[in-house]
C-alpha positions in Angstrom: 53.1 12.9 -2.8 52.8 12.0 1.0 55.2 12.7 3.6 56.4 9.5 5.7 57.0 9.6 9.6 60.5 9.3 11.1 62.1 6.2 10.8 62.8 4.3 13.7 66.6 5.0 14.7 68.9 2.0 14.4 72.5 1.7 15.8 75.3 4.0 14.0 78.4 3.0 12.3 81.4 4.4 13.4 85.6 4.7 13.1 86.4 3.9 9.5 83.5 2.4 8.6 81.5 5.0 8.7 83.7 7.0 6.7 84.1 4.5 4.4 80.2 4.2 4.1 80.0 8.2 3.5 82.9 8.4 0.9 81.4 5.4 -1.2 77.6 6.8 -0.9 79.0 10.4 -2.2 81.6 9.0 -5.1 79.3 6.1 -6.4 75.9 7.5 -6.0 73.9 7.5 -8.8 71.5 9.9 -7.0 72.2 13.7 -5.8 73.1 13.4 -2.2 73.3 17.0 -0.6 74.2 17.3 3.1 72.5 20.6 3.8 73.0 22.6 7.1 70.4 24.3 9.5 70.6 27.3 7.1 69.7 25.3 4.2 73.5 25.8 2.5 75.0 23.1 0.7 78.4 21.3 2.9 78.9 18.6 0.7 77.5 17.0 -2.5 78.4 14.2 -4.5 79.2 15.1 -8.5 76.1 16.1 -10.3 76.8 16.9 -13.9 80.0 16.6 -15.9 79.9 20.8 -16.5 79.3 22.2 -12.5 82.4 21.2 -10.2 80.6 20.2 -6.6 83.3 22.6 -5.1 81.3 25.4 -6.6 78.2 24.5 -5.1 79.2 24.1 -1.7 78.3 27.1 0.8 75.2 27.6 -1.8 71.7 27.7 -0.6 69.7 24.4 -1.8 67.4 26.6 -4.1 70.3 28.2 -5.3 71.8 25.4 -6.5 69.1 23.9 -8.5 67.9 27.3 -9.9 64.4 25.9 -9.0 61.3 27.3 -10.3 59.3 27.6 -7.2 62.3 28.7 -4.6 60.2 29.4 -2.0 57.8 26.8 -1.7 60.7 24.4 -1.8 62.3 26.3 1.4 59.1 25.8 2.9 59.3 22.2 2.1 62.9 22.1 3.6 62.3 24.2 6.9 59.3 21.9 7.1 61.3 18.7 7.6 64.0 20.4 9.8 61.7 21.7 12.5 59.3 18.8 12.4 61.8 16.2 11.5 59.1 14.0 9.6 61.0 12.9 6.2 59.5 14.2 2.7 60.0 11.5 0.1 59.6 11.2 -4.0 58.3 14.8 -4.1 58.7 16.3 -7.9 59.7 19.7 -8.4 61.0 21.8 -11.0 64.4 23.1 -11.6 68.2 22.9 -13.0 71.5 22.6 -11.6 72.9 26.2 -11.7 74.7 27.0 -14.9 72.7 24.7 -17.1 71.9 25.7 -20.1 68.8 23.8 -20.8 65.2 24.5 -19.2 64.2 23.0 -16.2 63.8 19.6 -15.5 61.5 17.4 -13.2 63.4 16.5 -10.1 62.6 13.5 -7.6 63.4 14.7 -4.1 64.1 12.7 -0.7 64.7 14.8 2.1 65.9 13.5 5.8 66.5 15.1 9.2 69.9 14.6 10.1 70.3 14.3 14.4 73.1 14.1 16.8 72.6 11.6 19.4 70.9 13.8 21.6 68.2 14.3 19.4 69.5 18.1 18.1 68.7 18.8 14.1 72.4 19.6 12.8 70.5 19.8 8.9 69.4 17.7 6.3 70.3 15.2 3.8 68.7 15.7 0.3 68.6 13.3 -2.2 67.9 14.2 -5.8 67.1 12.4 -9.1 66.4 13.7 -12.3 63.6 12.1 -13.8 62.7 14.4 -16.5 62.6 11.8 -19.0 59.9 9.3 -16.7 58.4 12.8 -16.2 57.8 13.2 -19.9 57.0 10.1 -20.6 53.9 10.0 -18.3 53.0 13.5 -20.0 53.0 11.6 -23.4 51.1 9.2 -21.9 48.3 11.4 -20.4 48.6 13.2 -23.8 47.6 10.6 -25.6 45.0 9.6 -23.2 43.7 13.0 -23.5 43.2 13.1 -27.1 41.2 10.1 -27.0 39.0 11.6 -24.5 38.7 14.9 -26.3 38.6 14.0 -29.4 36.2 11.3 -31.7 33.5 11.6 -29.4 31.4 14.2 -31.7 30.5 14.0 -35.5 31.0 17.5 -35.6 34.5 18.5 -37.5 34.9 22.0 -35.5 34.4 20.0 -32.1 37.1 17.2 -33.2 39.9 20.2 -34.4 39.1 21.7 -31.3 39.0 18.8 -29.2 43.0 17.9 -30.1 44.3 21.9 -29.3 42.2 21.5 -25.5 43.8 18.2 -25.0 47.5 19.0 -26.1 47.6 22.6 -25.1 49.3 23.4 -22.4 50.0 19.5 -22.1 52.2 19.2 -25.1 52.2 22.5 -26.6 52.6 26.2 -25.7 50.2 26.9 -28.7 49.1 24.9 -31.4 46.8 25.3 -35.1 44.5 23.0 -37.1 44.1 24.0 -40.2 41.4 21.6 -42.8 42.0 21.3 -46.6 38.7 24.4 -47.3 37.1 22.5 -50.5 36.4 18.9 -48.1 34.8 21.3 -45.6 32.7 22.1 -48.4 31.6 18.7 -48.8 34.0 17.5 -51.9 36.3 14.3 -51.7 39.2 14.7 -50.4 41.9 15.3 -52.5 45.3 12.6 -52.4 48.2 13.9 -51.7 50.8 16.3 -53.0 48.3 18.7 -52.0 48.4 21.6 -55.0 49.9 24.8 -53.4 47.0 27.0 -54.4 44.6 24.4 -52.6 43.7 27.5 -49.3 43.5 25.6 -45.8 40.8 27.2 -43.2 42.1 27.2 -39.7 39.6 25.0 -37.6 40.9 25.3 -34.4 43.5 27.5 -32.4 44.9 27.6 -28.6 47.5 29.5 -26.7 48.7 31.4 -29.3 49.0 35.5 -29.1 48.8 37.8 -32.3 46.5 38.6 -34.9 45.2 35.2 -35.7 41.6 34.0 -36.1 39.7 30.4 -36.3 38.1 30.3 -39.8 41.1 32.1 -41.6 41.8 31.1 -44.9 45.2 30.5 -45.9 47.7 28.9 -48.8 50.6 27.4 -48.2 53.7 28.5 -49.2 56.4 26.6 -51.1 59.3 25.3 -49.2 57.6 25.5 -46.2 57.3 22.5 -43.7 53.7 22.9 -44.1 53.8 22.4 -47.8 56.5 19.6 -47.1 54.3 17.7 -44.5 51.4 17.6 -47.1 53.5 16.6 -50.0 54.9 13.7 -48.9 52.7 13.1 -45.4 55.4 12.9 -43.3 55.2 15.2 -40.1 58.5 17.9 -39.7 60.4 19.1 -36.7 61.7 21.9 -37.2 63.6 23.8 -34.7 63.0 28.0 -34.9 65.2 31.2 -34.9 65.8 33.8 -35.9 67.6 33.1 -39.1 65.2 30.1 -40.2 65.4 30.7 -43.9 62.0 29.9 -44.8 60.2 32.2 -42.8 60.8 34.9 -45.6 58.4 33.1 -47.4 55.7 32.6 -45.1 55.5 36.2 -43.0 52.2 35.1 -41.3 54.1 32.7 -39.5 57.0 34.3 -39.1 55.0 37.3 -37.0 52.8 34.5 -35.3 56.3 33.2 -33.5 58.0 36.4 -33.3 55.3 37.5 -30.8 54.8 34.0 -29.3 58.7 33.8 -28.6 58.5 30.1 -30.3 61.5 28.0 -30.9 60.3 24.6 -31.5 58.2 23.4 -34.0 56.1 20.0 -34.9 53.9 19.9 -38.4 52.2 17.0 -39.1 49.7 16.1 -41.4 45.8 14.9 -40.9 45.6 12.0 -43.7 43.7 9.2 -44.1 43.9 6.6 -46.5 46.9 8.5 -48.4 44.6 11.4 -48.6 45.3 15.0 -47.0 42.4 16.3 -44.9 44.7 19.4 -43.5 47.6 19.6 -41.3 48.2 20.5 -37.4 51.3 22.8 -36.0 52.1 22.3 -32.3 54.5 25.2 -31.1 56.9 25.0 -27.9 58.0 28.6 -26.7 60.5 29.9 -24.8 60.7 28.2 -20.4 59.9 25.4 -22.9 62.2 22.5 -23.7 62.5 21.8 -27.4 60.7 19.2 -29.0 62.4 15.6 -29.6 62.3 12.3 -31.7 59.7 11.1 -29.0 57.4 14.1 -29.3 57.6 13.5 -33.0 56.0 10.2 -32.8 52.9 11.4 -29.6 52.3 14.5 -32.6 52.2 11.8 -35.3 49.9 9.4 -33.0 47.5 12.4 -32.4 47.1 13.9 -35.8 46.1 10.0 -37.1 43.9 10.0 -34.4 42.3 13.3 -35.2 42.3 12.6 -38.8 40.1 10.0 -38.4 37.5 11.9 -36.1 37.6 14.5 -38.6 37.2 12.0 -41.8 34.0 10.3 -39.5 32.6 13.7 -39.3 33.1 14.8 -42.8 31.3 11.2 -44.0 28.4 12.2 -41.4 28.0 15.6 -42.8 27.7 14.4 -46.3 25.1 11.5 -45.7 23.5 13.9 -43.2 23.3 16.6 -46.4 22.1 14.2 -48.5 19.4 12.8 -46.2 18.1 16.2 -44.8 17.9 17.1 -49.1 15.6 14.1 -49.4 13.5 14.4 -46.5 13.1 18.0 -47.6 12.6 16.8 -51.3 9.6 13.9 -50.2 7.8 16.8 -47.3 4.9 18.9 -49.4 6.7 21.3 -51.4 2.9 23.5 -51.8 0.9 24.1 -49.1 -2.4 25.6 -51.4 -4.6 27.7 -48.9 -7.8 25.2 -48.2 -11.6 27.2 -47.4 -11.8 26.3 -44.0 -8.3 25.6 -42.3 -5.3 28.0 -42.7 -1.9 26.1 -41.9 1.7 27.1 -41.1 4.8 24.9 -40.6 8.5 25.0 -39.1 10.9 22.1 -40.1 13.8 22.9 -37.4 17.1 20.7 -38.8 18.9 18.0 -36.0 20.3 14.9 -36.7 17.1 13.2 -37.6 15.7 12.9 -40.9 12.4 11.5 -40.5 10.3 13.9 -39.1 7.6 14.9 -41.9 4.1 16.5 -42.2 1.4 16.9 -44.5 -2.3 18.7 -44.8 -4.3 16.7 -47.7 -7.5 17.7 -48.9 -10.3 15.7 -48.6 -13.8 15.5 -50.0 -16.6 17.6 -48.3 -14.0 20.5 -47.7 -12.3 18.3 -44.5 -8.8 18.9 -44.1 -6.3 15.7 -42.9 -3.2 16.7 -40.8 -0.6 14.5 -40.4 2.6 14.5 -38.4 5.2 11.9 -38.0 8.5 10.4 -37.3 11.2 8.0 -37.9 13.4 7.2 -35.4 17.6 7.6 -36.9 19.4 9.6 -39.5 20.9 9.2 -42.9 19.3 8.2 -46.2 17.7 5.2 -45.3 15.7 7.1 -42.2 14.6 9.5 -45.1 13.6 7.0 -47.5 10.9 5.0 -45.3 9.6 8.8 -43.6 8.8 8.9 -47.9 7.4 5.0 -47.6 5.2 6.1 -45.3 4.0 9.3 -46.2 3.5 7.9 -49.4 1.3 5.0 -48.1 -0.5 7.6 -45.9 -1.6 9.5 -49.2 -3.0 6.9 -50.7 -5.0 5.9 -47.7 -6.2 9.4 -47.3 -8.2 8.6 -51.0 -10.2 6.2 -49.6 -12.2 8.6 -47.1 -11.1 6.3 -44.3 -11.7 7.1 -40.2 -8.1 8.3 -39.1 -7.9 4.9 -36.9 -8.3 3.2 -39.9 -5.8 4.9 -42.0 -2.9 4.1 -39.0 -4.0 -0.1 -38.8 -3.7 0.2 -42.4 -0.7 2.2 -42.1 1.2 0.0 -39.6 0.4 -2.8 -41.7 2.6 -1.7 -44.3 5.0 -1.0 -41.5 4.9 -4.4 -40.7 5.5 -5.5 -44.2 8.6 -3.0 -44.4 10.1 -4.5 -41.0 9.6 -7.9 -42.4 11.6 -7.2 -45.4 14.2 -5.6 -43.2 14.9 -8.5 -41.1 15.5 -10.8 -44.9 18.4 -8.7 -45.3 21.6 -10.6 -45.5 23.2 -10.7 -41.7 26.0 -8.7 -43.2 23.7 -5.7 -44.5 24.2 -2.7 -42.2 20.2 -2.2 -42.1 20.0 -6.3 -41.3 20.5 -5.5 -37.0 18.9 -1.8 -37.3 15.2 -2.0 -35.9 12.6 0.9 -37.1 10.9 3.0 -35.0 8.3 5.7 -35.7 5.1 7.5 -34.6 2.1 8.8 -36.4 -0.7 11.3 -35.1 -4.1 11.6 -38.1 -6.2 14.1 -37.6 -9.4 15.2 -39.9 -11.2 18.7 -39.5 -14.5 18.8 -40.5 -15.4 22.4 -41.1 -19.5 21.5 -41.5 -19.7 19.9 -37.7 -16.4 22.1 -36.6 -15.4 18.8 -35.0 -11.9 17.7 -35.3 -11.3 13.7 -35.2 -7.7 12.2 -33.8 -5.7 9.1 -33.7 -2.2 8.4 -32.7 0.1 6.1 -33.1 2.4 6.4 -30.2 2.6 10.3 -30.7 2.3 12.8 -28.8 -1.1 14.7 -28.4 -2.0 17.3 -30.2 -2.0 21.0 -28.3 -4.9 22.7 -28.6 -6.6 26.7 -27.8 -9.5 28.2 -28.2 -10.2 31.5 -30.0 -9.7 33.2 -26.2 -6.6 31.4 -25.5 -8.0 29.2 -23.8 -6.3 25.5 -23.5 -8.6 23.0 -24.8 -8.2 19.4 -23.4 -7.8 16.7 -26.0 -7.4 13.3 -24.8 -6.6 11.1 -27.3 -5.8 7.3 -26.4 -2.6 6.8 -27.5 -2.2 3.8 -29.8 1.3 1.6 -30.2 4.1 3.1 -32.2 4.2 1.9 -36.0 6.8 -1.0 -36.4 6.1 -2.3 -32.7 4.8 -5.6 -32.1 2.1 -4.4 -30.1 -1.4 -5.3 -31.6 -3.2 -3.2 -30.0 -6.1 -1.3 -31.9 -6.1 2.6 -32.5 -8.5 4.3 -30.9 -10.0 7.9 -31.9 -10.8 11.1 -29.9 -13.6 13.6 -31.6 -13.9 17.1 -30.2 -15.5 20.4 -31.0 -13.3 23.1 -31.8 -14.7 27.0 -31.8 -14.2 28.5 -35.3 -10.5 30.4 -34.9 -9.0 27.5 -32.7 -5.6 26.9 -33.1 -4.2 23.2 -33.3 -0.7 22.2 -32.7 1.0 19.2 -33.7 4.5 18.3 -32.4 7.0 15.7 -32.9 8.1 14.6 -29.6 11.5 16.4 -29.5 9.5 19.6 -29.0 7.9 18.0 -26.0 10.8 16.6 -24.2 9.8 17.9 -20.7 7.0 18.6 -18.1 6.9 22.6 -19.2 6.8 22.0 -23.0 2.9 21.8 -23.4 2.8 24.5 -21.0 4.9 26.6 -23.2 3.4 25.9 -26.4 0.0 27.1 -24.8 1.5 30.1 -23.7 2.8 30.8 -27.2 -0.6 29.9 -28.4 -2.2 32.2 -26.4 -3.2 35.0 -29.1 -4.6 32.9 -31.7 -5.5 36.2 -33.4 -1.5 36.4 -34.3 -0.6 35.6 -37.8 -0.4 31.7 -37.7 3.5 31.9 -38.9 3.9 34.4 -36.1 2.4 31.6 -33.6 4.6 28.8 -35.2 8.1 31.3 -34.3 6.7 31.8 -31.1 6.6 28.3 -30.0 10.1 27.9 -31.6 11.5 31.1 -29.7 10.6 29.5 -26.3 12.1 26.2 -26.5 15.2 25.9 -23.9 18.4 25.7 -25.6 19.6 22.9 -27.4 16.2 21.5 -26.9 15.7 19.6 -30.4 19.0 18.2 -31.4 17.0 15.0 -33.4 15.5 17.6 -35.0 11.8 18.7 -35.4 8.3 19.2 -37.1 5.8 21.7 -35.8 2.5 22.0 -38.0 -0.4 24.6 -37.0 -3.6 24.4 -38.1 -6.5 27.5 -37.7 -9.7 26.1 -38.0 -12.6 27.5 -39.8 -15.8 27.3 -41.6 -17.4 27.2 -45.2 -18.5 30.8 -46.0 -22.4 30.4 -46.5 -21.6 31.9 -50.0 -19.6 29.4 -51.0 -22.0 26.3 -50.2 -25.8 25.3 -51.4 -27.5 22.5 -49.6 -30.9 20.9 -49.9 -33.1 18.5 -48.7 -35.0 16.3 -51.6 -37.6 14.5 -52.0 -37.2 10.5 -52.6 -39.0 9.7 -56.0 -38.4 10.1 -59.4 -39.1 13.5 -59.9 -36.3 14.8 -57.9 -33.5 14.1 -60.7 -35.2 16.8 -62.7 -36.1 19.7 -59.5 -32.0 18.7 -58.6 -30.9 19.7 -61.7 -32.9 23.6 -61.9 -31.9 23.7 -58.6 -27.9 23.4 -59.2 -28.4 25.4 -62.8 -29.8 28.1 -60.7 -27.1 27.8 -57.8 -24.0 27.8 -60.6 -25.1 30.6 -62.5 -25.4 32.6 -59.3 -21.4 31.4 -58.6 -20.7 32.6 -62.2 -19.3 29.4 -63.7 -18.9 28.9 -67.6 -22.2 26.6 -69.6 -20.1 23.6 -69.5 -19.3 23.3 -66.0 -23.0 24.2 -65.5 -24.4 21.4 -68.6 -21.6 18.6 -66.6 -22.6 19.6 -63.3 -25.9 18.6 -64.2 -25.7 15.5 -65.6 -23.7 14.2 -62.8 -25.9 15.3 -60.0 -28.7 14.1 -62.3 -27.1 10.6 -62.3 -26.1 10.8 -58.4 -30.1 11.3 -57.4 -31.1 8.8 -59.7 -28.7 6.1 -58.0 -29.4 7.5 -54.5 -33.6 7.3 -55.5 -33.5 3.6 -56.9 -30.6 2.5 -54.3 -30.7 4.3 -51.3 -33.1 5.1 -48.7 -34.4 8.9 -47.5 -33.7 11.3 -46.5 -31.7 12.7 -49.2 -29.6 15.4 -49.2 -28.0 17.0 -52.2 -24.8 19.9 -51.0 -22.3 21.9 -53.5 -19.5 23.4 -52.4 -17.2 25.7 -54.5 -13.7 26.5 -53.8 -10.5 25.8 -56.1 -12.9 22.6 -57.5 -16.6 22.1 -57.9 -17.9 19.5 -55.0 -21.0 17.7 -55.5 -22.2 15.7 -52.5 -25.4 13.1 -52.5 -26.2 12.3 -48.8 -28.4 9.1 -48.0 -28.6 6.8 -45.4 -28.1 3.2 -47.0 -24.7 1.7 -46.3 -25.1 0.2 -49.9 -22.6 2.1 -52.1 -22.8 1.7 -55.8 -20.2 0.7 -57.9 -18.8 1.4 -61.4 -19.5 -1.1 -64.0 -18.7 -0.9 -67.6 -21.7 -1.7 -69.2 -21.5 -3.9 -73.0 -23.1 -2.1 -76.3 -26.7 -4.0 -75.6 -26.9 -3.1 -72.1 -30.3 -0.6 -71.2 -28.6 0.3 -67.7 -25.2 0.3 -66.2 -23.4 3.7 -67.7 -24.5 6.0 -64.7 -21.2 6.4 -62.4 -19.1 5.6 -65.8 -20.5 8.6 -67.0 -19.5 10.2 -63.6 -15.6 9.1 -63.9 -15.4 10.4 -67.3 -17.0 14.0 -66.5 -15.6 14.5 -62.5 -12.0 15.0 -61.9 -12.3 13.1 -58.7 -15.1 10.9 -57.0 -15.5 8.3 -54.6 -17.9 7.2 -51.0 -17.5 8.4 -47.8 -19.2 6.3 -45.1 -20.5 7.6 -42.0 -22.1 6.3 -39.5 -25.7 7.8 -40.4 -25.0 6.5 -44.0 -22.9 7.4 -47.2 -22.1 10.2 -49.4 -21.4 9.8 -52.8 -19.2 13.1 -53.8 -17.4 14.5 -57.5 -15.0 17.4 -58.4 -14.2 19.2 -60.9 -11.6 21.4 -62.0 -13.3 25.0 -62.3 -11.6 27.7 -64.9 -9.5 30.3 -63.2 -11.8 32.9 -64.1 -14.8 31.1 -64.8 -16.3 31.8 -60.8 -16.7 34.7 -58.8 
């Protein structure tokens, strides 16, 4: 508070008047007037309490008198106004009137300069209220306050528990516990109230307190306890401590906890919500403390509902994040099969966000597609359209489409999914919640080494060459999926050395200017394992730097071993059905493959030249490829693709590519833009190649 200057002097009573004035000030005061001399001792005082006589006060120093807690900070405060002369008003200190047995109380003090008429100090007149209970009331106010700072702002239940001890200790308590019902942190319901005896409570949170104690403690409560009280019938207890409390016998971990915490004064009260018992919380008042009252009751009561609810918000997040983060998990590839030309490696890094995903899918002619994405939110429904779209993604992969294809295509199905969003009834929680996410499609082609890119408002891929090397990709970034932006997607080919390594990020991992820069660094010995390369990039990241959490897929390109692949150039005329068929008897018997891969094999490249020498247009290549499956590739350069017909009983023609479906696992056209390739698999034996 501020001092005040020295109030103008005005005329003085005298005779009997001013006697009169001074005896009816002194008798009917209901403030503590002290008349103090230049020593600071006490010449008269008005009656201050019922229990000290003022006769006994008198010829006392001030700080004497009040017993005050900081004596000689006040006597600075005192000497300060009689030297200067400038008056000291409403300043608080702490202290009681001598002899009182209670602890000390917040005092309002007024202090003047008293002069003669010459001007010469002849002491001081103090005036002293006791405002203890304003006092307190303000601190439960600013309690209060505090707890709703502290606490609710995190969906975390550790941060809430430990949240209410910061704000209420020293503030309200000397020392205080929170202590959760075990089985909810666990993730069950939580169980109604009376709360079973043998149900054990883990301490959540702790402040102030000495001893042997320790957050994460498990502990049951005992009977006849006002723990086991407060969660019986939810009401909160105050309890007042000593030495011959009966039912510390009972509970000795408590009892030692306040034996060496000198506590005297006790609140329990319980966290509930909705009639159900989440835990309970124990605020402790120790000895220089005042005992804890009817009001203090209700600010304990008011906090623990408070906290209860924080706590019950953060439990309900945990479970719908535990449920989400299992589904994303359960829709992300739960295989990733080694491929001939590209080795992978992944880290899924947990956060709050559920939609992050990735994928590598196979595709025809040994190419790999590598996919990387993400949902903006959390929970279930996040997780659910991450599977939408990963789901649509696979079945656009099947159709051998340019990656800036497969996102307009993609996005279209976004758009449908938003659409259906916005029909939701107004009252439907999803009905205001707008979807956002990004995409990045990449395909390697191991035969060119060329690696093709389109985003969807993602971030570019990281790439280094098999000398660490950076290696610039620019790929135009195209809108995110869900936007209203029409743009088109644009693609980005480039020519990666065999050994490169190819990083793709969700955006969380990239969140400032360093990040790329890190992630080449970490890239920097592609000769590493690739799961070595994929920690490395993890262990770099700044602290906290992923809290959404994250997706990071690597990719190591490669090329077709020249034993594994057979490729020639044929002739365009009728002949070449029968040379294409020695040619892949000769070629499959050198991989070691049973007689009826070899005799299918046949007829299906047999039928693929024969459609690509009456259809298509030269030259004409013919390619096998053996890895897990069989791959046979017919190269031409008509855009005409053939298609398969199911030909009646009296048809001459017709049966070619229906024979094809029924002997090939897999087959389909991929379009290029020097023509088409018709392409089969087929499943080879386990030990039918070499």
């Amino acid at each position: 508070m501020s001092d005040a200057g020295v109030t103008p002097p005005g005329p003085s009573p005298a005779g009997p008047m001013a006697g009169a004035l001074l005896d009816t000030l002194f008798n009917q005061s209901a403030v503590g007037l002290h008349v103090l001399d230049t020593e600071l001792r006490v010449e008269r005082v008005n009656a201050l309490s019922d229990t000290v006589p003022p006769e006994q006060i008198v010829g006392l120093y001030f700080t004497e008198a009040y017993e005050l807690e900081a004596p000689e900070e006040s006597e600075r405060l005192l000497r300060g106004v009689l030297e200067s002369g400038v008056p000291v008003l409403n300043r608080v200190i702490r202290g009681r009137i001598m002899g009182a047995q209670v602890p000390g109380h917040s005092l309002n003090v007024t202090v003047h300069r008293l002069d003669d008429p010459s001007g010469r100090p002849l002491g001081l007149l103090a005036a002293v209220v006791d405002v203890n209970e304003r006092e307190k009331a303000h601190l439960r106010s600013d309690c209060l306050a505090a707890v709703r700072r502290e606490v609710g702002h995190s969906l975390d239940v550790a941060a809430a528990c430990e949240g209410l001890v910061s704000a209420l200790v020293p503030r309200f308590a000397d020392f205080a516990v929170v202590e959760v019902v075990d089985e909810v942190l666990r993730g069950a319901n939580t169980p109604l109230s009376p709360l079973q005896h043998d149900v054990p409570l883990r301490r959540a949170a702790m402040r102030g307190a000495d001893g042997d104690g320790r957050v994460g403690e498990l502990r049951r409560l005992p009977a006849n306890t006002p723990f086991a009280l407060a969660v019986t019938d939810l009401r909160p207890r105050l309890v007042a401590l000593g030495p011959d409390t009966p039912w510390l016998d009972s509970d000795p971990a408590t009892a030692r906890l306040i034996e060496v915490n000198g506590a005297h004064s006790l609140i329990v009260a319980p966290l509930k919500v909705h009639g159900a018992v989440l835990g309970l919380v124990s605020f402790y008042r120790h000895r220089g403390s005042e005992p804890y009252d009817e009001y203090d009751l209700a600010l304990a009561l008011t906090a623990a509902a408070h906290a209860a609810l924080s706590i019950e918000n953060a439990l309900r997040y945990a479970r719908d994040h535990v449920i989400a983060s299992t589904v994303q998990r359960r829709l992300l590839p739960q295989y990733d099969g080694a491929r001939i030309a590209v080795e992978t490696a992944h880290v899924l890094l947990p956060g709050r966000n559920s939609g992050c995903w990735f994928d590598t899918i196979g595709l025809s002619g040994a190419r790999t597609a590598m996919i990387i994405g993400n949902v903006e939110g959390h929970g279930l429904q996040t997780a659910i359209t991450m599977g939408q779209l990963r789901t649509v993604i696979h079945a656009l992969a099947g159709l051998d489409l340019e990656p800036d294809e497969v996102l307009a295509r993609l996005n279209d199905t976004a758009e449908r999914l938003a659409r259906e969003r916005r029909s939701l009834p107004p009252g439907d929680s999803l009905h205001q919640q707008p979807l956002t996410a990004t995409c990045l499609y990449a395909v390697y082609d191991p035969f060119s080494r060329t690696c093709t890119v389109a985003r969807a408002g993602h971030p570019a891929p990281v790439a280094v060459a098999p000398d660490g090397r950076p290696v610039v990709l620019d790929v135009p970034e195209g809108p995110p999926l869900f936007s209203e932006d029409s743009a088109p997607f644009a693609t980005a080919t480039v020519e990666l050395d065999e050994g490169s390594v190819l990083a793709l990020l969700t955006g969380s991992l990239l969140a400032d200017g360093r990040a790329v820069a890190r992630v080449q660094d970490a890239l920097a010995y592609p000769d590493r394992r690739l799961q070595d390369l994929c920690d490395a990039i993890v262990y770099n990241l700044p602290a906290e730097a992923h809290p959404d959490g994250a997706a990071l897929l690597l990719a190591r390109t490669g090329v077709v071993p020249p034993d594994r692949v057979a490729t020639w150039e044929l002739a365009h005329d009728r002949t070449t059905p029968a040379v294409a068929r020695t040619l892949v008897r000769d070629r499959l018997e050198g991989w070691n493959l049973d007689e009826d891969t070899i005799e299918a094999t046949e007829l299906i490249v047999s039928e693929l030249i024969t459609n690509a020498v009456r259809y298509g247009t030269p030259p004409l290549h013919l390619r096998l490829l053996l890895d897990r499956t069989l791959t046979c590739e017919v190269h031409d350069t008509s855009p005409v693709a053939p298609h398969l017909r199911h030909a009646r009983t009296v048809d001459e023609g017709g049966r070619g590519l229906f024979i094809v479906s029924q002997l090939a696992t897999h087959w389909g056209t991929r379009y290029s833009t020097y023509g088409k390739a018709l392409w089969t698999e087929q499943e080879v034996p386990a030990d039918g190649a070499s």
